[in-house]
C-alpha atoms as an extended CHARMM CRD file, in Angstrom:
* protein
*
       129  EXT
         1         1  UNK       CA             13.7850000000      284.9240000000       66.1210000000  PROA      1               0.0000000000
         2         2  UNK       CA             16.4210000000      284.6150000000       68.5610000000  PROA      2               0.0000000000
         3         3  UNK       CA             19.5470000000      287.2240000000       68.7370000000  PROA      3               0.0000000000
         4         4  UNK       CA             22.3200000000      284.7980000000       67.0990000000  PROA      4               0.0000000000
         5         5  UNK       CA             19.5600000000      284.9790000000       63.6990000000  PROA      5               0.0000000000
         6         6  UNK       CA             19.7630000000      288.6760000000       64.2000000000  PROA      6               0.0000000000
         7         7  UNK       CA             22.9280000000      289.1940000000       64.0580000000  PROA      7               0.0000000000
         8         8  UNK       CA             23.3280000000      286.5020000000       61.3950000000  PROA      8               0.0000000000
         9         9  UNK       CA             20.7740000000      288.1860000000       59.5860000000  PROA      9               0.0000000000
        10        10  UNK       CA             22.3950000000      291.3420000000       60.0860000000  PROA      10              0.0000000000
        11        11  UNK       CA             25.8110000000      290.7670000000       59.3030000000  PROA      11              0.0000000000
        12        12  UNK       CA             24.5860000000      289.0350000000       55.7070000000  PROA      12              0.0000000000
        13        13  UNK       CA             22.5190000000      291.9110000000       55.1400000000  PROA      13              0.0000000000
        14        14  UNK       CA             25.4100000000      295.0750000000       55.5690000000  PROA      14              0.0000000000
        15        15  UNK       CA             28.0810000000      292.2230000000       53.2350000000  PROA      15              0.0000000000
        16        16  UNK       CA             30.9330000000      294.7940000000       51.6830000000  PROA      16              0.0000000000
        17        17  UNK       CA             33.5870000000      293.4690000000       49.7860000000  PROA      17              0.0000000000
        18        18  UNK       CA             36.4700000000      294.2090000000       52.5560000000  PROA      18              0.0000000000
        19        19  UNK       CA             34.1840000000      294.2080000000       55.4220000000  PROA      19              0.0000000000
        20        20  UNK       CA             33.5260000000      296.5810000000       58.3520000000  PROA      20              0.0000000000
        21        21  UNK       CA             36.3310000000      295.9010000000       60.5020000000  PROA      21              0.0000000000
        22        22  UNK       CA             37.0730000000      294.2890000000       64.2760000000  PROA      22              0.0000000000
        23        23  UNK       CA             34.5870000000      295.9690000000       66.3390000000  PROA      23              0.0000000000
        24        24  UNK       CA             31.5050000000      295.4640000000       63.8230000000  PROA      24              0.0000000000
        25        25  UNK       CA             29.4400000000      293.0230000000       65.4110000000  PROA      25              0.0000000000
        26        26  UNK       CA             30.2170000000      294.6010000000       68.9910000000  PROA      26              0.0000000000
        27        27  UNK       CA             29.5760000000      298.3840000000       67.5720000000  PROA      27              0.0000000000
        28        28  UNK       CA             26.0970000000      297.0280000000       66.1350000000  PROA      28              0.0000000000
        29        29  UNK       CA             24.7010000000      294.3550000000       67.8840000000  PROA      29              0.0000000000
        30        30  UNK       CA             26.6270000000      294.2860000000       70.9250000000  PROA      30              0.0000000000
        31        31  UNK       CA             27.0760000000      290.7410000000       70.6040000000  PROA      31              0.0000000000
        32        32  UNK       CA             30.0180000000      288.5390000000       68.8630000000  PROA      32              0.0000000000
        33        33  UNK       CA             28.9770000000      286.6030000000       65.6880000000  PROA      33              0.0000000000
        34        34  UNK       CA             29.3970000000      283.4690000000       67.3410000000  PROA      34              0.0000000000
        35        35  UNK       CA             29.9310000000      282.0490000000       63.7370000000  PROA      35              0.0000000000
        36        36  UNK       CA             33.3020000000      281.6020000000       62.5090000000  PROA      36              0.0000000000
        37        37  UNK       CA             31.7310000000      281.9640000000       58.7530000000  PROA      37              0.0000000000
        38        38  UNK       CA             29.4820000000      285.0220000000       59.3990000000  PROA      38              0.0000000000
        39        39  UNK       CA             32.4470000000      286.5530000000       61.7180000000  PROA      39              0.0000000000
        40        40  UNK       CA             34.7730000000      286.4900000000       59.0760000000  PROA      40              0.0000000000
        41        41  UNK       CA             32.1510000000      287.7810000000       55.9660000000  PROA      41              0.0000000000
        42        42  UNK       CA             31.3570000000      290.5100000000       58.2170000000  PROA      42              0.0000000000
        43        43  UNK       CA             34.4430000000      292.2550000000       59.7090000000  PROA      43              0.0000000000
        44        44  UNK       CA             36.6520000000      290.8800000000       57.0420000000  PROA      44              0.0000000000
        45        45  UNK       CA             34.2770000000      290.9330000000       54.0470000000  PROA      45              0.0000000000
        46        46  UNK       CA             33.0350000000      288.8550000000       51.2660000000  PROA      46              0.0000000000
        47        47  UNK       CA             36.9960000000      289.3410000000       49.5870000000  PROA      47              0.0000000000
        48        48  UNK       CA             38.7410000000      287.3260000000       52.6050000000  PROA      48              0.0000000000
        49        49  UNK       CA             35.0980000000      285.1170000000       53.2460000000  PROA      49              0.0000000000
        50        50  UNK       CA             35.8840000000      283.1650000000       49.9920000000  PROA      50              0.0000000000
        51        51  UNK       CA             39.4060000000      283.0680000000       50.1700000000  PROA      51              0.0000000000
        52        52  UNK       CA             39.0450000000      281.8390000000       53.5370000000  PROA      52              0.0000000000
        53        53  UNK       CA             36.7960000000      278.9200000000       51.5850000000  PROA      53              0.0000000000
        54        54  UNK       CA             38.8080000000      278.8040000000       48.7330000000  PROA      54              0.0000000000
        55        55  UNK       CA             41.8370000000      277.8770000000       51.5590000000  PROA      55              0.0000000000
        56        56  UNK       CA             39.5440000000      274.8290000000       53.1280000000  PROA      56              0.0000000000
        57        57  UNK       CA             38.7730000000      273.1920000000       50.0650000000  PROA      57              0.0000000000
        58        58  UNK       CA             41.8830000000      271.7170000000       49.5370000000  PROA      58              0.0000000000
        59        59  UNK       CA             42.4760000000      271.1710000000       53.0710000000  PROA      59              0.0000000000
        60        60  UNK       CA             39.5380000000      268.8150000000       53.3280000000  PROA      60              0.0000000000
        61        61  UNK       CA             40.8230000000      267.2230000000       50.1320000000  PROA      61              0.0000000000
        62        62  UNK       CA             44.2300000000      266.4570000000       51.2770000000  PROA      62              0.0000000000
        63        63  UNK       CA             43.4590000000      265.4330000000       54.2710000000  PROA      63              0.0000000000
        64        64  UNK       CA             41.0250000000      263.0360000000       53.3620000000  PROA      64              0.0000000000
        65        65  UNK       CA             43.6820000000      261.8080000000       50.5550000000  PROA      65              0.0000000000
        66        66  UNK       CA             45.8420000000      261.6250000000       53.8100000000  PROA      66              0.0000000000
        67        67  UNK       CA             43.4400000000      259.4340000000       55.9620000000  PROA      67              0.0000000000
        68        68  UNK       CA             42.7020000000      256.9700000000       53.0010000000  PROA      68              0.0000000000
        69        69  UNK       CA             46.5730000000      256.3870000000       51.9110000000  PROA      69              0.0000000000
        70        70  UNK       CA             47.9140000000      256.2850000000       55.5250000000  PROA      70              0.0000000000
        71        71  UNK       CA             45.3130000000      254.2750000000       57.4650000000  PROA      71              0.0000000000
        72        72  UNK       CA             46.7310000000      251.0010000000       57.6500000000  PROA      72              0.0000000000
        73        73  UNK       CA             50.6310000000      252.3950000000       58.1020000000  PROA      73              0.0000000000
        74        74  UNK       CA             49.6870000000      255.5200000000       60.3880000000  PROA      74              0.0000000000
        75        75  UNK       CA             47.8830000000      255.0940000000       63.4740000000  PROA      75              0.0000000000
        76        76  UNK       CA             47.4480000000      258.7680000000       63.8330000000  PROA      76              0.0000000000
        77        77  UNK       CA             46.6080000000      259.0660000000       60.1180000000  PROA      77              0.0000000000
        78        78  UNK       CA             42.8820000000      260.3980000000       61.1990000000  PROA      78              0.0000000000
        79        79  UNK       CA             43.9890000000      263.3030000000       63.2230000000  PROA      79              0.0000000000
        80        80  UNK       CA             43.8980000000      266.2770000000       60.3140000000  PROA      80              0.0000000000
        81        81  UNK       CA             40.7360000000      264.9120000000       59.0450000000  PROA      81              0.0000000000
        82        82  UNK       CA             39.4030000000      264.6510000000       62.9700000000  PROA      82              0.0000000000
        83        83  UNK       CA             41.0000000000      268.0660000000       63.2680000000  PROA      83              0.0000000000
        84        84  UNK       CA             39.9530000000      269.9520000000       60.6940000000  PROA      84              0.0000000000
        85        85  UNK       CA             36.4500000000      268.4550000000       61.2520000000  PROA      85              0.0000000000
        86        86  UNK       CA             36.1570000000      269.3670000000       65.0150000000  PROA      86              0.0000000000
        87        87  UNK       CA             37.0540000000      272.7830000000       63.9380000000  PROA      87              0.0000000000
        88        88  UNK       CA             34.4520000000      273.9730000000       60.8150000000  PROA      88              0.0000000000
        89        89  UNK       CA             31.6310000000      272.1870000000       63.5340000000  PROA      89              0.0000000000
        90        90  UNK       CA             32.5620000000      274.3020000000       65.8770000000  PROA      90              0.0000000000
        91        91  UNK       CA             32.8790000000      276.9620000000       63.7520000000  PROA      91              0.0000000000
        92        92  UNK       CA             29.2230000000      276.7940000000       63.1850000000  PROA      92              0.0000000000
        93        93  UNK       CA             28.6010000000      277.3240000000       66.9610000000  PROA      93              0.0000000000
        94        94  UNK       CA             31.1880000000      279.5830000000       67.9550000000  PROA      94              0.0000000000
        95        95  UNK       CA             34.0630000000      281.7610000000       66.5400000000  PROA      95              0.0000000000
        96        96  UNK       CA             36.9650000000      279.8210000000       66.5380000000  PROA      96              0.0000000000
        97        97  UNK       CA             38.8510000000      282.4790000000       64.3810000000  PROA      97              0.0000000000
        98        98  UNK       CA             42.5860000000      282.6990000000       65.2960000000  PROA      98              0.0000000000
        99        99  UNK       CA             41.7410000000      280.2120000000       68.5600000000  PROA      99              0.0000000000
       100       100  UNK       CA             43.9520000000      276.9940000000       69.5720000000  PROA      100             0.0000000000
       101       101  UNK       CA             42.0180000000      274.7240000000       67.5970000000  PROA      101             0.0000000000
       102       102  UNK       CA             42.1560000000      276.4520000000       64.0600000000  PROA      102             0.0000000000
       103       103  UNK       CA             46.0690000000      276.5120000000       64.2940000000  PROA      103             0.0000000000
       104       104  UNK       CA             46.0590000000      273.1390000000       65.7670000000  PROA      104             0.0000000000
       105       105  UNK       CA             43.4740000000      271.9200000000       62.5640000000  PROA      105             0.0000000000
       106       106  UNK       CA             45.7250000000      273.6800000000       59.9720000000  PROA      106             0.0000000000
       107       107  UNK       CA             49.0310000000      272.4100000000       61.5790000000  PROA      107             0.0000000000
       108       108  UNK       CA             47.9420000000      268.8910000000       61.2070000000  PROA      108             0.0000000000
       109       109  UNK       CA             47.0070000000      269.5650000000       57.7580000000  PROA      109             0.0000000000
       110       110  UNK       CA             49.4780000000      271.2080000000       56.9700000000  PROA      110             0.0000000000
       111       111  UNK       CA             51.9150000000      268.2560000000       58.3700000000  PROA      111             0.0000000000
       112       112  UNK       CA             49.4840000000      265.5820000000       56.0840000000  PROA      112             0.0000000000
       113       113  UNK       CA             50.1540000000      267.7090000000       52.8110000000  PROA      113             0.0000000000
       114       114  UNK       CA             53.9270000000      267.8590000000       53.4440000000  PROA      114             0.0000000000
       115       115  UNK       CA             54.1620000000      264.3510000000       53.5720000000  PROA      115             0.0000000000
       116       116  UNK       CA             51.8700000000      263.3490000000       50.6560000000  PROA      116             0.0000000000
       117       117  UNK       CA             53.9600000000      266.1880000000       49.0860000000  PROA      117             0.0000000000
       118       118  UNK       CA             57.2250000000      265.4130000000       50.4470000000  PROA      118             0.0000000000
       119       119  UNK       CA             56.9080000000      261.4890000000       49.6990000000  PROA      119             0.0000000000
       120       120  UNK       CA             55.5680000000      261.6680000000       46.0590000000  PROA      120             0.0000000000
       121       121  UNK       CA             58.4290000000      264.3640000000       45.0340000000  PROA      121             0.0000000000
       122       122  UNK       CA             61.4750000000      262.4390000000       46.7280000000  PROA      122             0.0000000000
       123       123  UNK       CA             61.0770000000      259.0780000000       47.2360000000  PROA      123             0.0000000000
       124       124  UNK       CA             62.2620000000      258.8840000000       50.7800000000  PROA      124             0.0000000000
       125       125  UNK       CA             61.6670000000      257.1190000000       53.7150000000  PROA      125             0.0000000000
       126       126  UNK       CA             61.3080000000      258.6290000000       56.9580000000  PROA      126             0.0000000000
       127       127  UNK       CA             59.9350000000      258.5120000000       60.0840000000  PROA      127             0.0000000000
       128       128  UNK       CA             56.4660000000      259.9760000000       61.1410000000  PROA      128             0.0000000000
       129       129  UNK       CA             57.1540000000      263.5190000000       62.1120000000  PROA      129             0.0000000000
């Protein structure tokens, strides 16, 4: 079993509704989690673990809504999808909690829903922002 299944293992095991807190994985395996996923469920806890998935559902959603209307209009149409992709693979792999590319991912996808949003509420043409 390598040390990354340990702490996985580990972290999964000890789950607590609000978690353990920052230095958890350091304190008790002297490692990170390196897993965005098992770093959140367990110094956060299971409370802000599904939250956190209940929050990337409807990113993935919108941003594949996004990529499908805009495509032919929007050259840059794929970038939240790309984005947001790029960002739960890595998560996988590596915390990327709080890092460049999980504000960068949400930015984008946050831009895509304001548009779909903005667009289908007012009617009004504007340039890409």
């Amino acid at each position: 079993m390598t040390y990354r299944n340990y702490i996985w293992l580990g972290a999964i095991r000890d789950i607590s509704l609000f978690g353990h807190g920052r230095g958890y994985f350091i304190n008790n395996f002297g490692w990170a989690a390196h897993n965005s996923y098992i770093s959140i469920l367990g110094t956060y806890g299971l409370f802000s673990f599904i939250l956190f998935i209940i929050i990337l559902i409807p990113m993935i959603y919108y941003s594949s809504i996004y990529l499908i209307k805009k495509i032919g209009s929007n050259r840059k149409a794929f970038l939240p999808i790309v984005s947001l992709n790029c960002f739960l693979i890595l998560s996988m792999a590596e915390n990327m909690i709080f890092k460049v590319s999980m504000n960068l991912s949400f930015l984008l996808v946050g831009c895509a829903i304001f548009e779909l949003i903005y667009k289908k509420n007012k009617n009004i043409e504007y340039d890409n922002f």
